[in-house]
C-alpha positions in Angstrom: 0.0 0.0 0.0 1.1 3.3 -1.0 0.6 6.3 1.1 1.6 9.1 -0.9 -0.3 8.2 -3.7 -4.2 9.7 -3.4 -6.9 7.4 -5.3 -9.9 9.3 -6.8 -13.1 7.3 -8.5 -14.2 8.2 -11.8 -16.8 10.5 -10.0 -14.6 13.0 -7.9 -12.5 13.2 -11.1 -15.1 14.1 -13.2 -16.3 16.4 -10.5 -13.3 18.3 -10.2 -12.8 18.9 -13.7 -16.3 20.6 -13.6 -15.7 22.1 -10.9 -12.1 23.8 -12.4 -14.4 24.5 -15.9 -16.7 26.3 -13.6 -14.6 28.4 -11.7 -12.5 29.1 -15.2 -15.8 30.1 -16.7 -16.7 32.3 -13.4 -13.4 33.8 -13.1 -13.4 34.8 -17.0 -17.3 36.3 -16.8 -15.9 38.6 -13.7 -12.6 39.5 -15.5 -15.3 40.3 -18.3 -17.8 42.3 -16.4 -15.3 44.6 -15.3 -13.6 45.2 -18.6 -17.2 45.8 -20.3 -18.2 48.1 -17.3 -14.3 50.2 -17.8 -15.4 50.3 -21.4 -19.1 51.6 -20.6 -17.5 54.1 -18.4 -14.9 55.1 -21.2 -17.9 55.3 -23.7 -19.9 57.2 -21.3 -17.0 59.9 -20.6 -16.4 60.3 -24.5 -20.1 60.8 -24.6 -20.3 63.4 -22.5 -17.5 65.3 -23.6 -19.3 65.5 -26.9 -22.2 66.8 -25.4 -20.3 69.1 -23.5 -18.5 70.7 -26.6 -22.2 70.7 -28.2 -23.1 72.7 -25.2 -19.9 75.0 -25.4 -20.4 75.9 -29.1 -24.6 76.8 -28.0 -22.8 78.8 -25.6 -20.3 80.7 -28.2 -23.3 81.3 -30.9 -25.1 83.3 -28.3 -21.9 85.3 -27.2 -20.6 86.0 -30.9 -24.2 87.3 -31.3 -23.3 89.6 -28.3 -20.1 91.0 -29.8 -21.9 91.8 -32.9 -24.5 93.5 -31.6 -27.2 91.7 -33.1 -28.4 90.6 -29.0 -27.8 92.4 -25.6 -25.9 90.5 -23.5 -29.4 89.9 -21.2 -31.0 88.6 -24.5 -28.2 86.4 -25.2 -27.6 84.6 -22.0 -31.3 84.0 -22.1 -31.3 83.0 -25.1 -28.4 80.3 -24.5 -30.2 79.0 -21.1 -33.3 78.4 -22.9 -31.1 76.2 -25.7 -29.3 74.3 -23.3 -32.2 73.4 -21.7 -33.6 72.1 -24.5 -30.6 69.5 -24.8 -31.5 65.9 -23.9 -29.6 63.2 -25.0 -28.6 59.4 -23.9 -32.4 58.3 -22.2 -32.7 61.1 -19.3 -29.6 63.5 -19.5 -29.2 67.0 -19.8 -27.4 70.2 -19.7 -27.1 72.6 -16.4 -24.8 75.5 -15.8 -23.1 76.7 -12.9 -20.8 79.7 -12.3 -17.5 79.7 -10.7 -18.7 80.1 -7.4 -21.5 77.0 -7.8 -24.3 79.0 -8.2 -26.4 77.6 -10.3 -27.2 79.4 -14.0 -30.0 77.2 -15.4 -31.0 73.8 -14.3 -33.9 72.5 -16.3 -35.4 69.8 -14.2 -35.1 71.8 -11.0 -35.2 75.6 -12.6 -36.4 76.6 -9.0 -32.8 76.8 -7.7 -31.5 79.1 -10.5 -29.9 82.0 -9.1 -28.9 80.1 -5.8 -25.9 78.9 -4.6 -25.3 75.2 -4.7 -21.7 75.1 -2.9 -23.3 73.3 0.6 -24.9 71.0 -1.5 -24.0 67.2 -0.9 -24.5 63.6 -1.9 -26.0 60.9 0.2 -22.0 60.1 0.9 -20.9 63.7 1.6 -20.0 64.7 -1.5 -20.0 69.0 -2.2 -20.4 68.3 -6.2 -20.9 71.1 -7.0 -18.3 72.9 -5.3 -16.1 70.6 -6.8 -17.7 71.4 -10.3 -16.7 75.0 -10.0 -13.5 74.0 -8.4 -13.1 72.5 -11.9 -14.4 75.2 -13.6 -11.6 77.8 -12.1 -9.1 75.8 -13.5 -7.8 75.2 -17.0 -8.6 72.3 -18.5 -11.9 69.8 -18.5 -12.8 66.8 -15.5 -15.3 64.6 -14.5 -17.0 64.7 -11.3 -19.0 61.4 -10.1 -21.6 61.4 -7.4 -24.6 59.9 -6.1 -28.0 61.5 -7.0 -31.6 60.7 -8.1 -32.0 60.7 -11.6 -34.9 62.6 -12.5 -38.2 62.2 -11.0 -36.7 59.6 -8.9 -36.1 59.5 -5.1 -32.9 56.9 -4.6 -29.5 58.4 -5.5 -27.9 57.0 -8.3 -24.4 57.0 -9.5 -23.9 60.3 -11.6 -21.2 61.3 -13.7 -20.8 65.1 -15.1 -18.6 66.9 -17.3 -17.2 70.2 -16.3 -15.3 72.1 -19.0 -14.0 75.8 -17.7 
């Protein structure tokens, strides 16, 4: 009799090879969730930073029209609030605008806090977005900010990605 040497039926063998071709298969679908989810989130940024530039261009119409004289600058800025709150895009998304000091310009699922700061504001985890949206904004180049809010005409927070160009 030989002690070193382990003796498995045709049942634990076949078992074990399922078992390996199961965890191979589980370990693969994980490593392929979270590729597909870094690519969603890659797709997703790209998407907004389109959007963004849409937005940006809206934006420079209005304020060439300024310069030229063709709108005041009251007319204009109107003018550009109401287009950007036309924008909808993906299922539910849309534009909103915020000065450097996070007040907010035009918001147009919530227009009733236009004109009013939006620096104390938080996230169910703590999160001052929109401070950290005009922090951004004072700086140079374009970010993302994520957070946790309810999507429109919902209640639970969700997780919510913005793009902030300066």
């Amino acid at each position: 009799m030989n002690i070193g040497a382990l003796r498995f039926g045709m049942g634990i063998k076949i078992g074990a090879i399922v078992a390996l071709a199961l965890g191979s298969l589980l370990s693969f679908s994980i490593y392929s969730l979270v590729d597909q989810t870094g690519g969603a989130m890659e797709a997703r940024r790209t998407s907004l930073a389109q959007h963004l530039e849409i937005a940006r261009s809206i934006v420079g119409d209005f304020e060439g029209r300024e310069r030229a004289g063709s709108m005041s600058r009251a007319e204009a800025q109107a003018a550009a609030k109401r287009s950007l709150a036309a924008i909808r895009y993906a299922q539910d998304d849309y534009v909103f605008a915020i000065d450097r000091d996070a007040r907010m310009l035009m918001h147009p699922i919530t227009p009733e806090i236009d004109g009013t700061s939006q620096r104390d504001v938080r996230d169910p985890h703590g999160k001052a977005m929109f401070a950290e949206m005009a922090h951004v904004a004072r700086g140079d180049a374009a970010a993302f900010v994520e957070y946790a809010w309810p999507r429109a005409g919902e209640k639970v927070a969700a997780p919510k990605i913005s793009a902030v160009l300066a």
